[in-house]
Structures are given as structure tokens and as C-alpha cells.
C-alpha positions as CSV (number, residue, x, y, z in Angstrom):
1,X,27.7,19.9,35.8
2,X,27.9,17.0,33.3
3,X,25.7,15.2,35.6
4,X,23.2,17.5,36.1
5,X,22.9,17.7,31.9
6,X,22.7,13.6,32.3
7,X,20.1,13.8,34.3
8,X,18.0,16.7,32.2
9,X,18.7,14.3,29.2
10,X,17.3,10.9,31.0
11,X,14.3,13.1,32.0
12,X,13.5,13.5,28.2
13,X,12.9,9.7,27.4
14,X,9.4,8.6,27.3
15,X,7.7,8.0,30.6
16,X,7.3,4.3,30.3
17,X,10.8,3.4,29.7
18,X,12.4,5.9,31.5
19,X,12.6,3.6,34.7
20,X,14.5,1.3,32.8
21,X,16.7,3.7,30.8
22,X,17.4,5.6,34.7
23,X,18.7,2.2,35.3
24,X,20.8,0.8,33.0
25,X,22.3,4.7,32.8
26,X,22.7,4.4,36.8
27,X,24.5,0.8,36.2
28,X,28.2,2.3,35.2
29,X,28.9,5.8,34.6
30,X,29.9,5.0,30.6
31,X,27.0,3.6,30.4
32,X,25.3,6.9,31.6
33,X,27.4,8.9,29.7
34,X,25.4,7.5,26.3
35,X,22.5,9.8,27.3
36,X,25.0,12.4,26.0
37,X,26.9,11.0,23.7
38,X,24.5,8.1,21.8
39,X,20.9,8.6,23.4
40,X,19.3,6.4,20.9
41,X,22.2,3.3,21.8
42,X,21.5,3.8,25.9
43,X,17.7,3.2,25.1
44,X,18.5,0.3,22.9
45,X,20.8,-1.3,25.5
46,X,17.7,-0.6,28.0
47,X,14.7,-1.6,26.2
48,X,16.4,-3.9,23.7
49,X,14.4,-5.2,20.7
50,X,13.1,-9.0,20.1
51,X,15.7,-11.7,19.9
52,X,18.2,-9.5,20.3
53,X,21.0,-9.8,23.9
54,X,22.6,-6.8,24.7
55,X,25.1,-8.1,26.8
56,X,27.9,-7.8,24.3
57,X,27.4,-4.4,23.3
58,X,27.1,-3.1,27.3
59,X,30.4,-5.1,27.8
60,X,31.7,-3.1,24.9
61,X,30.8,0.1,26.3
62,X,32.0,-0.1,30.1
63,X,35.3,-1.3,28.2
64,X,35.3,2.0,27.1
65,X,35.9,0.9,23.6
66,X,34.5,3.2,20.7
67,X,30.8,4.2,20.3
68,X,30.8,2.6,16.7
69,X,32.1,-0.5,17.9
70,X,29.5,-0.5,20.7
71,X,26.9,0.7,18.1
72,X,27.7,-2.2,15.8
73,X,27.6,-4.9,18.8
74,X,24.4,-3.6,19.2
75,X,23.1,-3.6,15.6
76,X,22.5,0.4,15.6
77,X,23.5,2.5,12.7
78,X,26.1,5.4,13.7
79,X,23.3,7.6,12.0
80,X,20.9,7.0,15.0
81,X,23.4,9.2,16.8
82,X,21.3,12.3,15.8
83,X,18.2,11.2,17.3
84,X,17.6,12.7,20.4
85,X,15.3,11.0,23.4
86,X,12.2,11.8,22.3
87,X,12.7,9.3,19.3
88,X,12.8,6.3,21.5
89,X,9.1,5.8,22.3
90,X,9.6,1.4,21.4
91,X,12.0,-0.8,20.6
92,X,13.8,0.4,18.2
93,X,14.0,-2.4,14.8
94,X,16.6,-2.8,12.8
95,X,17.2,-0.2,10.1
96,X,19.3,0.3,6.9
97,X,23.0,1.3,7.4
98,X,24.7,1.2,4.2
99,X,27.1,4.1,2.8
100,X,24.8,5.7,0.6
101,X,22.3,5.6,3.1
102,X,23.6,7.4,6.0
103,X,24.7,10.2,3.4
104,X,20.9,10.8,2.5
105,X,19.1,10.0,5.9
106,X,21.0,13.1,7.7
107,X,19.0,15.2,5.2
108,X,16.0,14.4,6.3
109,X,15.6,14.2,10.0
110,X,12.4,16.1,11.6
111,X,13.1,19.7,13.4
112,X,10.4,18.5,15.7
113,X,11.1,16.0,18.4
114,X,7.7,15.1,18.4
115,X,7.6,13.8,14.9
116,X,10.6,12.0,14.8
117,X,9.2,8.4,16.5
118,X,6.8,8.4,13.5
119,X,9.5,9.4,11.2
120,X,11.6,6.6,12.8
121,X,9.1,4.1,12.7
122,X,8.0,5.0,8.5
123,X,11.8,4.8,7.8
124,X,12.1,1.2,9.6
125,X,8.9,0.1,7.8
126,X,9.5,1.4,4.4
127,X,13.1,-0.3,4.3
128,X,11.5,-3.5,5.8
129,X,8.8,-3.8,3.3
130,X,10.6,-1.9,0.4
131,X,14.3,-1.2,0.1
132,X,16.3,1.4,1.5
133,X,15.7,3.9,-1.7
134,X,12.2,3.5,-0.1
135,X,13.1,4.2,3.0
136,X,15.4,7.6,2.1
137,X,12.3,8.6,0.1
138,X,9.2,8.6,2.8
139,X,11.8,10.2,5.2
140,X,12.0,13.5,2.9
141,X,7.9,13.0,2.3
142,X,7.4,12.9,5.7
143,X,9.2,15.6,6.7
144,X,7.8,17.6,4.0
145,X,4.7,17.1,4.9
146,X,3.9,15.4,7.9
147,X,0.4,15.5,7.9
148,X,0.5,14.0,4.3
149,X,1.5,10.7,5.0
150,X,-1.6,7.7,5.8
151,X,0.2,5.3,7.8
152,X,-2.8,3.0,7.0
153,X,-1.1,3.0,3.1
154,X,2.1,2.4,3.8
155,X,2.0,-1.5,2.7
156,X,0.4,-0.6,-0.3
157,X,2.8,2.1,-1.2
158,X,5.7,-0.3,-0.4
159,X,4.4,-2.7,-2.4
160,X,3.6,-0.3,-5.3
161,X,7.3,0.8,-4.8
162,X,8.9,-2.8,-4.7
163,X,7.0,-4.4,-8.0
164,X,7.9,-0.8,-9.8
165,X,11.4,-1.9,-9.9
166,X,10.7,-5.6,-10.6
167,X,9.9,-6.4,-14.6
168,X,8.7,-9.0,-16.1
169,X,6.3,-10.0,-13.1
170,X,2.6,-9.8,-12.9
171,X,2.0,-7.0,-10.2
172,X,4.9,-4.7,-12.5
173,X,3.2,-5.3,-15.7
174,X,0.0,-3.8,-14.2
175,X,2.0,-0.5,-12.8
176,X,0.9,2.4,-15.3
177,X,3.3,5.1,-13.6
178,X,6.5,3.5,-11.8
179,X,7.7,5.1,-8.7
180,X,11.0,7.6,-8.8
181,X,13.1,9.1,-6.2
182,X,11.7,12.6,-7.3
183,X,7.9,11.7,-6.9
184,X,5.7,13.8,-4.2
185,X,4.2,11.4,-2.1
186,X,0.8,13.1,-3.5
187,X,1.6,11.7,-7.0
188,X,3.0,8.1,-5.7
189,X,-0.5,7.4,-3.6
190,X,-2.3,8.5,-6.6
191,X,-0.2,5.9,-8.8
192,X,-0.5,3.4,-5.9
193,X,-4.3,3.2,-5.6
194,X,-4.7,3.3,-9.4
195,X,-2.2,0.3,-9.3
196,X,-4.0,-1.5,-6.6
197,X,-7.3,-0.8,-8.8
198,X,-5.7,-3.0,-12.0
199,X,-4.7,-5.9,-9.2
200,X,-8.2,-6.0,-7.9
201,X,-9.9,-6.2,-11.2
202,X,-7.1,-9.4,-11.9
203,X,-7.9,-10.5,-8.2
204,X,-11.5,-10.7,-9.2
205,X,-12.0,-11.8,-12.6
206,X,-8.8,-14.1,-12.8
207,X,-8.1,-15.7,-15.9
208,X,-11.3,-16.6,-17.7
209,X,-13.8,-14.4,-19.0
210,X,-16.9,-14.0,-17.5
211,X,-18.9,-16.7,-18.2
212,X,-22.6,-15.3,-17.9
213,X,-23.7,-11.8,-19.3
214,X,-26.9,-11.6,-18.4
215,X,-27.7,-10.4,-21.8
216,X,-26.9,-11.6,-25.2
217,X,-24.8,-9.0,-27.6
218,X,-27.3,-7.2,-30.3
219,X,-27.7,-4.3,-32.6
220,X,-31.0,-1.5,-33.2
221,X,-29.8,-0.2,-36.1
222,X,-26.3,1.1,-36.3
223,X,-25.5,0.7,-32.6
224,X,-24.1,-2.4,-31.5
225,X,-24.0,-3.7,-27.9
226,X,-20.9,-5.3,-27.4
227,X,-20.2,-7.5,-23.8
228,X,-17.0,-6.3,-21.8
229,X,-16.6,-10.0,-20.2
230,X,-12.8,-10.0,-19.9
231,X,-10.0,-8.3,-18.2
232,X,-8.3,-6.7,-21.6
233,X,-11.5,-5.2,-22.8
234,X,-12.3,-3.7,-19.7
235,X,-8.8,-2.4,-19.4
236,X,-9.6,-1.0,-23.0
237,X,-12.7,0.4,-22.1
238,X,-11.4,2.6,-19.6
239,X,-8.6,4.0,-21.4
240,X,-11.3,5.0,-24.6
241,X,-13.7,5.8,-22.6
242,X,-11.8,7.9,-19.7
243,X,-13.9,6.3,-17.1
244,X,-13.3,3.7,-13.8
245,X,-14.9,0.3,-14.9
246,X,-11.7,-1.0,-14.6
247,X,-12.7,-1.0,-10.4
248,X,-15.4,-2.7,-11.1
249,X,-14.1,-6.6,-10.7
250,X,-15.7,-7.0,-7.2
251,X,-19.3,-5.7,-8.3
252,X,-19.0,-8.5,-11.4
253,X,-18.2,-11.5,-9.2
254,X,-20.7,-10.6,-6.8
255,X,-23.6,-9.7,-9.3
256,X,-24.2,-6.4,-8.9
257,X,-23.6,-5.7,-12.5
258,X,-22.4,-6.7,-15.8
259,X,-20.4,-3.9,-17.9
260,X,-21.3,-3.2,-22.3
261,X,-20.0,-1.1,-24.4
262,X,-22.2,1.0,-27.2
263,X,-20.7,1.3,-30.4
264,X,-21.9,3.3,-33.2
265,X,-20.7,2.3,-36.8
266,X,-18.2,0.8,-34.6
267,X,-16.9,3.5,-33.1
268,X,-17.0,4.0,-28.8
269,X,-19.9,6.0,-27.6
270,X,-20.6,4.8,-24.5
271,X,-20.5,2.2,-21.6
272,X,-23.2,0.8,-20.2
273,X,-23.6,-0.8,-17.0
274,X,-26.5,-3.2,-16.1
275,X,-27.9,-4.2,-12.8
276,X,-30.5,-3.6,-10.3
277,X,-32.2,-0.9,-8.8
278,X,-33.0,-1.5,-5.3
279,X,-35.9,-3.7,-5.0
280,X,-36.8,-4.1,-8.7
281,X,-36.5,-7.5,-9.4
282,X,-35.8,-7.3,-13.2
283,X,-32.9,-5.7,-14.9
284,X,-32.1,-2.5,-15.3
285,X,-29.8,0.2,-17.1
286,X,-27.7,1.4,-14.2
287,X,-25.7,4.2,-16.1
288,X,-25.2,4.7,-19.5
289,X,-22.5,7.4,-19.8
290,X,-20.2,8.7,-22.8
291,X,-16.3,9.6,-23.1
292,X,-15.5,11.1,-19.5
293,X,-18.6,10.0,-17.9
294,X,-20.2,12.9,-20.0
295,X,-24.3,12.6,-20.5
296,X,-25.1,10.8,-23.6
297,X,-28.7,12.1,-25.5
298,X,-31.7,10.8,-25.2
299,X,-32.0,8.7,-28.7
300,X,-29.1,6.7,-26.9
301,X,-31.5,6.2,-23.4
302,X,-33.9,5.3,-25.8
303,X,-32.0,3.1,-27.8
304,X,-30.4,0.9,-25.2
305,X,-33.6,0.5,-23.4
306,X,-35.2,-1.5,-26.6
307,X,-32.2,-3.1,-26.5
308,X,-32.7,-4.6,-22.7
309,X,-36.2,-5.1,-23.7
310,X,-35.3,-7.2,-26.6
311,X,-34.5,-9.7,-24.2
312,X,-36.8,-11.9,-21.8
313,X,-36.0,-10.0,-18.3
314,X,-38.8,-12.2,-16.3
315,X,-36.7,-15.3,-17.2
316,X,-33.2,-13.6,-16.6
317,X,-32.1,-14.2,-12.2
318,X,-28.5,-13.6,-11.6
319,X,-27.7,-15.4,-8.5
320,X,-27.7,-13.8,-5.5
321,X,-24.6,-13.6,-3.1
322,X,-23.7,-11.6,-0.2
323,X,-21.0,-9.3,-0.6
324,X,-17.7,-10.6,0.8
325,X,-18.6,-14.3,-0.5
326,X,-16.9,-14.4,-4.1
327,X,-13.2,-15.9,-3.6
328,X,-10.3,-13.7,-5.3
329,X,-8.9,-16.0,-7.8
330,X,-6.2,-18.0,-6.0
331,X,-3.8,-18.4,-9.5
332,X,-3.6,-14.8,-10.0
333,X,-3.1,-14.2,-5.8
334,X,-0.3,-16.7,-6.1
335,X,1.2,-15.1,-9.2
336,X,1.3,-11.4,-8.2
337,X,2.8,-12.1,-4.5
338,X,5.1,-14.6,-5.1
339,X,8.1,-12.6,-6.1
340,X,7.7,-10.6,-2.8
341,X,7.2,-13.2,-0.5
342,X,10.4,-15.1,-2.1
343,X,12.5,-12.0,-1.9
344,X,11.6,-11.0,1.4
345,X,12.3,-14.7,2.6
346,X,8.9,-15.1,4.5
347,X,5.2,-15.1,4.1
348,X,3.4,-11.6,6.0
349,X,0.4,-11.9,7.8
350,X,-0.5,-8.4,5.8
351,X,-0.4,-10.3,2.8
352,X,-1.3,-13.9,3.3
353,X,-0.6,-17.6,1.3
354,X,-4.4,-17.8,0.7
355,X,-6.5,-15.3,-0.9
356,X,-7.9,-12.6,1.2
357,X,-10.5,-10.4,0.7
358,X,-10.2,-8.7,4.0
359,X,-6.2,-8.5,3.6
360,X,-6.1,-7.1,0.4
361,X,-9.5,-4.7,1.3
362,X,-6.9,-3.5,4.1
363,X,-4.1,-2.1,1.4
């Protein structure tokens, strides 16, 4: 009868690797008797991971000595004990086995067999790239909601995650809302992708300010056309104005447009960007938009179009550059990555020595 329930349980591993499971259960009968007992340790004993011999830990169980003993031989937490076949679906990496740890996972493992090789493989990841806090935390996300989670975000969640608990560096002094236990994973992508946006805009600019306008500041009347040609006045000019210039670092060092801001009496009324519009040679207002990105009147359209004409526009050529070209400045790079590459003792391909446009485009 118990081999007959063997067999039913070998059955349920995934097709590829069942051949070698079938055989490393068919090789001694404890051995077999893991498909029962510890499905997730007879897979990981067939279809070991890299580097990783699991010649000790199959001596350990035809011994008959304990499952936990064989489990730690085989660098497999006792909390993989739950899993059943349908989890093993690839090597399975090491994962997080501390005290605290297997208290909280057993919370949080999927009802569905089907979703628990993705749930596996988000756990391994976060803990990898994060810390095991991380790890607990995508585990209840996920199983909340499944279809919630991007897989294709996961580095830059983790990394959100990481520098949230890391002050006085770079990429944590640029974090608005740090991530908590408690956060929906909703909230956290939100906080994620508006942290990534203050990194690019650092990325971009870098530490001088921008060196050529376009334009010269000016006044008609009482409004005064001020130049936003530096990282903390953009950051200020977003948080006055309720609006997204601060994303606009790529569009700057590639000459798509530079960024004012209108002041009346000396008081915010709107931000103006400049550029071109399609195939028009010369300058042009772009948008021109108040508090919120609300409509401003037409005296203002009026007034910042004398303005632009004020200056020689037939004379004025930003260079051209294909989009892509402008290197991400290599000083800030350096300075935001560093503490993570140090603490996690190598340098990922995900997040490369040398500044990346296509690495970073990728978080």
C-alpha cells in the first residue's frame, strides 16, 4: 500500500525530472521513502543544484539517520518539508533558514500547487537580493494576490527594499516612503518606481548643473523666467508644483528639452518646458502648465511666448543626439551601487561596474 502511494507521489514531480527523481527514489528504498516523507529533499538529492555534491546527504539518508540531519547535509531548510512535488519544477537554490524565519514562512505557503514554484522561486530571489524580512514579505504578497506580483520588478523592488533600511547612503537619501513589513505590494511598487524616478534624474544629470539652457533667464513685467538647471531645483519644482519633471533627466541629457519655472512676484505659477515640435527647427513652448498640471490662462501663453521671442531662436541649435547615446554619470552610478555590491560580496550582471543605460532601463 505504501508503495503504491510512493509511486502516486513520484508521478506528481514535473515531467522533465521525473526520470531522474524515479531513479534516485528506485536506488534504496529510504531513499524512496522521501517522496513521502521530504518530497522537496528526494528532488534535491536528484536534480541537485550548482556546485553543490549530494553524496553526503544520500549517505545520510540510507543510514537511516534523521530527516533534519539529511536535510542540513543537503543545505535544505526543514521548512521545505511542506512543499509538495509540484514545487520542484528546477533546482531548487539555497534559501533562508533562520528561527524567525521558518515561524513566518509556514504562514504563507500557496493553497495551490500550481503557484507554489513561482512562490518558491520569488522567496529565493527576494532573500537573495534583499534579506530575509524581504523574502517573508513577497511570500504573503504573493499569496495574496498572485496575479499582482511583476516578476520583471522584482530587482527593483529588492533594491528599493535593501537601501530603505540602509541610511546615510545615496540611493536611501533619495527614498521618499521606506518599505515596512505591513506595506501592500500595491503601495511598495508605487514607492519603488517613484524611487527609481529620483535615481534616474541623479543617473542623468550627475553632479553639475546643466551647463547650456538654451535660453537666458528674463522678466515681461512681473513674471520672471527662472532656469531649473540642477537636481535640487528640479526636485523643488515638483514638490511646488505637483507635477513629474523630476523624470525628466533622460529628455535633458539628450536634448529633447530644457525645464523653467514662471514665477509671478516671485511666487510659483507654472513650469515650462521648452523643446521641439516635430520637424520645426526652432524652439518651441512644449507645455506650460500650472500647480497639478492644471491649464494656466491665456495672458501666461502669451506672456511666455514674448519671452522665447525675446531671444534669437535662428541662432539657437542644441546638439543633436540619438536617444540611448548620453552616458549616465559614472560618479553617481558608482556612489548609489556600491554599498550593495559590497554587502552582497559580488558585482550582478543585473546591475553592472559600468554605467548602463540598458541595465538600469531594465529595473
Amino acid at each position: 500500500m505504501r508503495s503504491d502511494l510512493c509511486e502516486r507521489r513520484l508521478r506528481r514531480y514535473a515531467s522533465r525530472f521525473q526520470s531522474r527523481v524515479v531513479a534516485r527514489a528506485r536506488s534504496h528504498p529510504h531513499l524512496a521513502d522521501l517522496a513521502l516523507s521530504f518530497p522537496a529533499l528526494l528532488f534535491a538529492l536528484a536534480v541537485p543544484r550548482d556546485r553543490f555534491d549530494p553524496e553526503p546527504a544520500i549517505a545520510r539518508v540510507i543510514a537511516g539517520r534523521s530527516l533534519t540531519e539529511a536535510a542540513a547535509a543537503a543545505g535544505l531548510p526543514m521548512w521545505l518539508r511542506k512543499l509538495p512535488p509540484e514545487a520542484c519544477v528546477r533546482p531548487i537554490p539555497r534559501l533562508p533558514d533562520g528561527e524567525l524565519f521558518r515561524r513566518q514562512i509556514g504562514n504563507h505557503l500557496p493553497r495551490s500547487p500550481k503557484l507554489v514554484p513561482i512562490w518558491l522561486a520569488l522567496v529565493a530571489e527576494m532573500a537573495a537580493l534583499a534579506h530575509d524580512a524581504a523574502a517573508v514579505w513577497i511570500a504573503r504578497e504573493f499569496v495574496r494576490a498572485p496575479k499582482g506580483v511583476n516578476r520583471d520588478r522584482v530587482h527593483l523592488l529588492a533594491l528599493w527594499i535593501w537601501f530603505s533600511g540602509q541610511p546615510g547612503r545615496l540611493a536611501h537619501d533619495l527614498v521618499e516612503r521606506p518599505w515596512t513589513p505591513g506595506m501592500r505590494l500595491d503601495a511598495a511598487m508605487t514607492a519603488a518606481v517613484n524611487w527609481r524616478g529620483r535615481v534616474s534624474l541623479h543617473l542623468n544629470l550627475g553632479q553639475l548643473p546643466i551647463s547650456d539652457m538654451w535660453l537666458d533667464p528674463g522678466r515681461i513685467g512681473d513674471y520672471e523666467f527662472r532656469p531649473l538647471d540642477n537636481i535640487p531645483d528640479l526636485v523643488d519644482e515638483a514638490a511646488a508644483m505637483r507635477n513629474c519633471v523630476r523624470t525628466y533627466g533622460a529628455d535633458i541629457v539628450h536634448n529633447r528639452s530644457r525645464l523653467w519655472s514662471v514665477r509671478l512676484r516671485g511666487e510659483r505659477i507654472a513650469t515650462l518646458e521648452v523643446g521641439r515640435h516635430w520637424r520645426d527647427p526652432l524652439l518651441n513652448i512644449v507645455q506650460l502648465k500650472a500647480a497639478g498640471n492644471a491649464a494656466v490662462s491665456h495672458e501666461l501663453w502669451w506672456i511666455a511666448r514674448r519671452w522665447l521671442h525675446l531671444h534669437d531662436l535662428a541662432q539657437i541649435e542644441p546638439a543633436k543626439m540619438k536617444w540611448g547615446q548620453a552616458p549616465l554619470d559614472l560618479v553617481t552610478w558608482r556612489a548609489l551601487w556600491r554599498p550593495y555590491w559590497l554587502a552582497k560580496r559580488r558585482i550582478p550582471d543585473w546591475l553592472p561596474l559600468a554605467p548602463s543605460r540598458a541595465a538600469f532601463g531594465a529595473l
